[in-house]
N, C-alpha and C positions, 0 to 999 in steps of 0.2 A: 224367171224364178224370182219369187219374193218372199222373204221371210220373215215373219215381225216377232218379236220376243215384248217382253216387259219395256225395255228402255231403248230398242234397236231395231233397223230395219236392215236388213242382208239384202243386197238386188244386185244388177247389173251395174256399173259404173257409167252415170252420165256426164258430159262435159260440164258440167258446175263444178265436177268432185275436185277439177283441176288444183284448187286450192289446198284442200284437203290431204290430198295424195304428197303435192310438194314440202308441206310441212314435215312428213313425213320420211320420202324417199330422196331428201336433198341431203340428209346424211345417216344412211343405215346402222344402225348398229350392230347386226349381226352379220359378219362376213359372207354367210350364204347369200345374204340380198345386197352386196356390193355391187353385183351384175348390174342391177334394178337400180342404181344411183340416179338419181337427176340431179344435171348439174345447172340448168336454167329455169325459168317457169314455164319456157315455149314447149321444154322436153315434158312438161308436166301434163301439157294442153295436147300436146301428140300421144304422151302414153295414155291419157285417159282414152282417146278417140281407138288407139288399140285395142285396151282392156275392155273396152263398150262393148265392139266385136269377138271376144273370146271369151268360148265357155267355159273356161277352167277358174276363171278369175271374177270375184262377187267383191263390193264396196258394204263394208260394214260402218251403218250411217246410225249417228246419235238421233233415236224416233221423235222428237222436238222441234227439233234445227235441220236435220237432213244434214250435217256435217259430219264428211267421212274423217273416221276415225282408226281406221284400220282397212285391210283386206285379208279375203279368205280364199285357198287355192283348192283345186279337189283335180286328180288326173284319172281316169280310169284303166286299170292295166285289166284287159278282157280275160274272164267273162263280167265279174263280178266283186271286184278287189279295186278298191279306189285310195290311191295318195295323197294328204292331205297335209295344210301346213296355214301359217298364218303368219301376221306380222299389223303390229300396233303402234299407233303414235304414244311416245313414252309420256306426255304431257297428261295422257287418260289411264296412265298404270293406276293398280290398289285399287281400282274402282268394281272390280268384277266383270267387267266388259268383256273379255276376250273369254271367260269361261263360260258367261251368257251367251254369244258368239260362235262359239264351236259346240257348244251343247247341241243348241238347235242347227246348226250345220249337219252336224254329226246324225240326227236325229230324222231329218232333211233327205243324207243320203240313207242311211238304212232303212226310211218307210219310203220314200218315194222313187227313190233313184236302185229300189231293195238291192244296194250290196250288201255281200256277205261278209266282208275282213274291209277294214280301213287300216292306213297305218302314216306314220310323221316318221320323217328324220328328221332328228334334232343334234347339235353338235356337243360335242361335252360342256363346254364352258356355259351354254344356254339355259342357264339355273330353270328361270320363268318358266321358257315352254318345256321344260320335262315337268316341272311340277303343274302346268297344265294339263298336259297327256296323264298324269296318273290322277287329277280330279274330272278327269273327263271317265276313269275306268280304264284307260289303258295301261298295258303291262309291257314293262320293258324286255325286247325279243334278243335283243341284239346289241354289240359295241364292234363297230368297226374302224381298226387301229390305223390312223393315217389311209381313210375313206377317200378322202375329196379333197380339191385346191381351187377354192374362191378368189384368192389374191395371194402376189406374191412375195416370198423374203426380200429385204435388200438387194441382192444379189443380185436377183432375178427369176429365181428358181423355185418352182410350187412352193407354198406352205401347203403344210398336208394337215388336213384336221381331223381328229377322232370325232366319230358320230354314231349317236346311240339309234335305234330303233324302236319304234312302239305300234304297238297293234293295239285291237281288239278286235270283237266278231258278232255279227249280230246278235249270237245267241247269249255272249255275255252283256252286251248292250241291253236287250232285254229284260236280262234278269238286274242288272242296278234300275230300271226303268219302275220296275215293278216294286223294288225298293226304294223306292223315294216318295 
């Protein structure tokens, strides 16, 4: 899969992206992607040789320089209902990128991939990506109170994070399509 926009190209991750990725994921900012930490460059040159191999995971590359700048996640929950999420080097925030980015992701999966419902969890704190899900069209479904545990208290004992949910459906995808 390759996707080119105005400024962007969406593909697979090749080992060059090494670079890119570790700028990145050597210190997350959103506790959902602590998992995803790297904490060397070598983990950087392993997880891209991963991500290369898995379909869920696309390198969202600046269309100039071929430097990744982000990635984009998509999982399919069968028949026709795909999850979807992303995550941005903050050094390229205010630029537009990531709503360029998931537009034609989004766009991607409802004409090619034809699902019917997409949807993100996004955490409450994550100001950005909710105000992205609603300039993408999606509508907030759901708040779930002490959802998930990414990392832990002092102590040792989950932190629990509230986490919103957002959809849409192709048919409302269509119809903002058609108005723009």
């Amino acid at each position: 899969m390759r996707i080119e926009t105005e400024r962007l190209i969406i593909r697979k991750f090749k080992e060059h992206d090494a670079a890119g990725l570790w700028d990145y994921l050597s210190h997350p900012r959103v506790n959902c992607f602590f998992n995803e930490k790297l904490n060397t460059f070598e983990d950087a040159v392993a997880n891209v040789m991963l991500r290369s191999k898995d379909e869920t995971q696309f390198a969202v590359c600046l269309k100039e320089t071929d430097t990744v700048i982000g990635n984009l996640f998509a999982t399919k929950d069968e028949p026709d209902t795909y999850s979807v999420g992303w995550q941005f080097n903050e050094k390229y925030e205010g630029k537009g990128y990531a709503s360029e980015a998931a537009r034609a992701f989004l766009k991607f999966l409802f004409n090619d991939k034809n699902a019917r419902r997409i949807y993100a969890y996004v955490e409450d704190y994550n100001v950005r990506s909710q105000k992205l899900c609603e300039r993408l069209g999606m509508r907030r479904e759901a708040y779930f109170i002490e959802f998930i545990a990414f990392i832990q208290n002092p102590d040792g004992t989950p932190k629990y994070e509230n986490t919103f949910e957002y959809a849409i459906l192709k048919k409302e995808w269509n119809l903002l399509e058609v108005q723009q």
